[in-house]
C-alpha positions as CSV (number, residue, x, y, z in Angstrom):
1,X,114.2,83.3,101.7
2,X,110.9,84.4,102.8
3,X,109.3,87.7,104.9
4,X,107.4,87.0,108.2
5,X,104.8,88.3,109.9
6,X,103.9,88.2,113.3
7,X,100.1,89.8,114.6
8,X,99.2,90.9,117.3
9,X,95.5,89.3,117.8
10,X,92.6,90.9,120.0
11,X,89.3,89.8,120.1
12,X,86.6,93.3,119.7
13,X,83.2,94.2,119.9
14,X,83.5,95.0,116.1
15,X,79.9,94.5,115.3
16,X,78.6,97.0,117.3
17,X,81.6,99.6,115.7
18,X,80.7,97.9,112.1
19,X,77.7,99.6,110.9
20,X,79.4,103.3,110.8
21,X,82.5,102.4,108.6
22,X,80.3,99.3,106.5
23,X,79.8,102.0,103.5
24,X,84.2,102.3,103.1
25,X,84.3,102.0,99.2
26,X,85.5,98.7,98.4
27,X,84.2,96.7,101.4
28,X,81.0,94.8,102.0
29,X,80.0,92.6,104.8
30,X,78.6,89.2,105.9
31,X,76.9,87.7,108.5
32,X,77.6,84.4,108.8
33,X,76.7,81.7,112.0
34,X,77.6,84.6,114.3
35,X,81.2,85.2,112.7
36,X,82.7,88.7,111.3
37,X,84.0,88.4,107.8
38,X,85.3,91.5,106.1
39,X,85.1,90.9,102.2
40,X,87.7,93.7,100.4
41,X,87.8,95.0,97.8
42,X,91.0,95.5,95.0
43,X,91.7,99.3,95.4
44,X,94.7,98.0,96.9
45,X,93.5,100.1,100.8
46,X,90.9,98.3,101.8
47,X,92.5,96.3,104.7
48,X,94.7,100.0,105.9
49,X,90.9,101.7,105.5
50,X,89.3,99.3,107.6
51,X,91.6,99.5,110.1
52,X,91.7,102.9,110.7
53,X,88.3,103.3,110.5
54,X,88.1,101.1,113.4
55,X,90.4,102.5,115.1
56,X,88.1,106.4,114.7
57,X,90.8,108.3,112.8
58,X,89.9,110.5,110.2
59,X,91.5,110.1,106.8
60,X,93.1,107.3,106.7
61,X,96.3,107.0,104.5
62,X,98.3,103.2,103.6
63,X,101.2,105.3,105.1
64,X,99.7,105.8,108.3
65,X,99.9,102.2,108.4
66,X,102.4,100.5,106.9
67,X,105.3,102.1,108.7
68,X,109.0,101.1,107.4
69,X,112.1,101.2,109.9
70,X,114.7,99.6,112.0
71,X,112.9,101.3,115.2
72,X,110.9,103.7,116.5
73,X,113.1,106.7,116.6
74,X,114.1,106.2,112.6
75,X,112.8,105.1,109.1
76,X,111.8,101.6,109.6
77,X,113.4,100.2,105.9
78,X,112.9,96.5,106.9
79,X,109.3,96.4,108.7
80,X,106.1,96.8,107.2
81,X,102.3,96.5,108.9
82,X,99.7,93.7,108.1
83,X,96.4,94.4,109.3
84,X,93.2,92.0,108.8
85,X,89.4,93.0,109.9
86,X,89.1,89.2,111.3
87,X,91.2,87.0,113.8
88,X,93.9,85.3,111.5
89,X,96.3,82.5,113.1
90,X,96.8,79.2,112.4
91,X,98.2,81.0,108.6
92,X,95.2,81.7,107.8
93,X,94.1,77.9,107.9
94,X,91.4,78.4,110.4
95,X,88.5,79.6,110.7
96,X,87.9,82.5,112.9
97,X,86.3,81.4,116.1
98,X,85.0,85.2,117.4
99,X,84.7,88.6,116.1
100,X,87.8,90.1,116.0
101,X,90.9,91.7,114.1
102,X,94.9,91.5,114.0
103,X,97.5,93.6,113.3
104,X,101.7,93.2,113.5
105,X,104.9,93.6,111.9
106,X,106.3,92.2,108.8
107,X,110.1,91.5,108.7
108,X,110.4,92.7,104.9
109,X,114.0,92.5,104.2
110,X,115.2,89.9,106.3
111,X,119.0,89.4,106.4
112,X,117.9,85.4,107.5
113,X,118.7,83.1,104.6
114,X,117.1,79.4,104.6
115,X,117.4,76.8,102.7
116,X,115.7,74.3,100.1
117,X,117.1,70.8,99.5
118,X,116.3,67.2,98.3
119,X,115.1,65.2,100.7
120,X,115.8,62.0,98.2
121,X,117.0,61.3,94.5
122,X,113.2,61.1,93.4
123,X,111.2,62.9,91.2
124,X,108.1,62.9,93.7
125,X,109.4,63.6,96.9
126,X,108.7,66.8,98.6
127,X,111.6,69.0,99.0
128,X,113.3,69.9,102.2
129,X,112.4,73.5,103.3
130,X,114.3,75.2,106.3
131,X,113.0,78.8,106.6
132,X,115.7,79.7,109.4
133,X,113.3,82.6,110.3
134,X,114.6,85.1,113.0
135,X,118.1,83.8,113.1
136,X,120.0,87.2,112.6
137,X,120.4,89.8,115.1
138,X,119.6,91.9,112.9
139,X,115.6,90.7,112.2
140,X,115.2,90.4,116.0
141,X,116.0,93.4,116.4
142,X,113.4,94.2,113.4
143,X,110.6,92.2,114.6
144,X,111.0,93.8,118.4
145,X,110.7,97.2,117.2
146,X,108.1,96.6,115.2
147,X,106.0,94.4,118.1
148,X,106.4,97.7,120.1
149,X,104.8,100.1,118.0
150,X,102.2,96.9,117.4
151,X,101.7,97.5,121.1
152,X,101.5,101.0,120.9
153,X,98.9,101.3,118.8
154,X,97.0,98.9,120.5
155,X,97.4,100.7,123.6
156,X,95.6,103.8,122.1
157,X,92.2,105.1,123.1
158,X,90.2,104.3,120.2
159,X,90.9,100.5,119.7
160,X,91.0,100.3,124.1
161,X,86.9,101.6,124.0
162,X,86.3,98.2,121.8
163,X,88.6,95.9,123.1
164,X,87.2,93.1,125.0
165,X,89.9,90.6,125.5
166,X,93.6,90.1,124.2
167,X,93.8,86.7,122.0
168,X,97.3,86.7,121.5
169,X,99.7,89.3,122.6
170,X,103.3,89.4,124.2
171,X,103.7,88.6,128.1
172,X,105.4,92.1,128.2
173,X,107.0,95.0,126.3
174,X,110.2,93.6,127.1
175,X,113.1,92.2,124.4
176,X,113.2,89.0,125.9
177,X,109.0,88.9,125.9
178,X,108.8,90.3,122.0
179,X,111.1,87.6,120.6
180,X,109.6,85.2,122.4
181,X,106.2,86.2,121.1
182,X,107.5,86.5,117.7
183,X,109.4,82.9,117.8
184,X,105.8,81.2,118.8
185,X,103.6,83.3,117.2
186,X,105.2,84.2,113.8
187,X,104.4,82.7,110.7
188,X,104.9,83.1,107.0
189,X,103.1,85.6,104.4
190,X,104.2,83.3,101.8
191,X,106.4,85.3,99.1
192,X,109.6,83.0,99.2
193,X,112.3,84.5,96.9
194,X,116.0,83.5,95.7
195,X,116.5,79.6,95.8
196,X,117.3,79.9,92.3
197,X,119.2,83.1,92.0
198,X,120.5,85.0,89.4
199,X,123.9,84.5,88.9
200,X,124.0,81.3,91.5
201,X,121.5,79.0,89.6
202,X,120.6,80.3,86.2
203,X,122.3,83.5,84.0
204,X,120.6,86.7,83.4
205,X,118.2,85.5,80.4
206,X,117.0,83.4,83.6
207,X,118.5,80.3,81.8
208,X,119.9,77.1,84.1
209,X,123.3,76.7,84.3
210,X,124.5,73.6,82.8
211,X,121.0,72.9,81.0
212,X,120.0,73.9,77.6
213,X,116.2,74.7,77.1
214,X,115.9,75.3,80.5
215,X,114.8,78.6,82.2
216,X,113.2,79.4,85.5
217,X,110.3,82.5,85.6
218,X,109.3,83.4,89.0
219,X,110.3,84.9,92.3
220,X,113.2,82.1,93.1
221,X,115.2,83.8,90.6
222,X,115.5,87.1,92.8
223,X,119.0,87.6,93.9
224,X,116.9,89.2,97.2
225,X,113.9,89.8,98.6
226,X,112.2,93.0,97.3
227,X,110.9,95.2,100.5
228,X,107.8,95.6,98.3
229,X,105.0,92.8,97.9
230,X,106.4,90.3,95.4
231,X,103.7,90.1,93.2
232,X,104.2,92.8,90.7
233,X,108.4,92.0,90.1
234,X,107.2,88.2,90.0
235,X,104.7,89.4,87.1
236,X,107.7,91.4,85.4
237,X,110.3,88.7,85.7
238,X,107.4,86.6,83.6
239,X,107.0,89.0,81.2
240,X,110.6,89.4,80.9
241,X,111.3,85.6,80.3
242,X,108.6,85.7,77.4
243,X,110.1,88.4,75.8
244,X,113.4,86.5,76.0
245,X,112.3,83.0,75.0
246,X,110.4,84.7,71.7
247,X,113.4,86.9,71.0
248,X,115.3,83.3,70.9
């Protein structure tokens, strides 16, 4: 399985805003054939700091950003924030065309399940991969709520006195209008998890079923998707398997 974002994109005026936030520890800037690029830094804040310095609020936290619930009205366990100081679609494979920046929900926990398979009994061929993304109710109903507080925000003062132009943004606020935003717009953050599970595909020393010397080390051996970025458990389940293969 995998989590899913889906941003909201507006193209800004952010050079003119730049020069008062350009000094945000962990951020530098670059000019480059009229395009905005934010460089950040690894303190881990510097896309939630940018963000809300744009956006003119004082002391900016990660929580004010990152915002986990079902909806509004309660703690949103399955939806997180993204935020980039630069247009990003296409996953990221394209170059921003204009200044810019994007923010939108993340479908953390999603109760989705896809699939990998064999596409043919050979050693080079590319698997099969069927994300099935959005096919519950219950991450619809994720990714709608989390589109309207994306709208929300957008919709406040601060970010309205720089926007220029919408890029990419729902038709409406309405259910029907969200999905359909986040069924053409949404794409992967790229942390796929659990196509070789624990307790489905290999044992709990992470060996393979029905293979001797065999053991898999990375996030496919998560029985679920953490809510968390996968990174650090992906590091620990590698530092776990090397303490089991040297403890024999």
């Amino acid at each position: 399985m995998t989590d899913a974002t889906t941003s909201i994109i507006t193209v800004r005026d952010v050079i003119k805003q730049f020069g008062r936030f350009a000094a945000l520890r962990g951020v530098t800037a670059e000019f480059d054939a009229g395009r905005f690029h934010a460089i950040l830094g690894d303190n881990g804040a510097g896309k939630t700091t940018l963000l809300r310095a744009l956006a003119g609020l004082a002391n900016p936290t990660r929580g004010e950003i990152e915002i986990f619930g079902k909806s509004p009205k309660e703690a949103c366990r399955d939806l997180g924030y993204m935020a980039h100081p630069s247009l990003l679609y296409d996953e990221g494979l394209t170059a921003p065309h204009d200044h810019g920046y994007c923010f939108g929900p993340v479908v953390i926990h999603p109760t989705s399940r896809g699939r990998v398979m064999l596409r043919a009994p050979l050693p080079h061929s590319k698997p099969r991969v069927v994300c099935n993304f959005l096919t519950t109710p219950e991450d619809r109903a994720t990714v709608i709520a989390g589109l309207r507080i994306a709208l929300e925000i957008a919709a406040q003062p601060a970010l309205q006195a720089v926007e220029r132009e919408p890029y990419s943004v729902p038709e409406s606020d309405s259910d029907e209008d969200l999905l359909a935003f986040a069924q053409r717009a949404g794409q992967t953050v790229y942390h796929p998890t659990s196509t070789c599970a624990i307790g489905s595909v290999v044992d709990g020393e992470l060996r393979v079923y029905g293979f001797e010397g065999l053991r898999v080390a990375d996030a496919s051996v998560m029985p679920t998707i953490t809510r968390g970025n996968t990174h650090a458990a992906t590091i620990m389940i590698g530092e776990k398997a090397a303490d089991l293969v040297r403890a024999g």
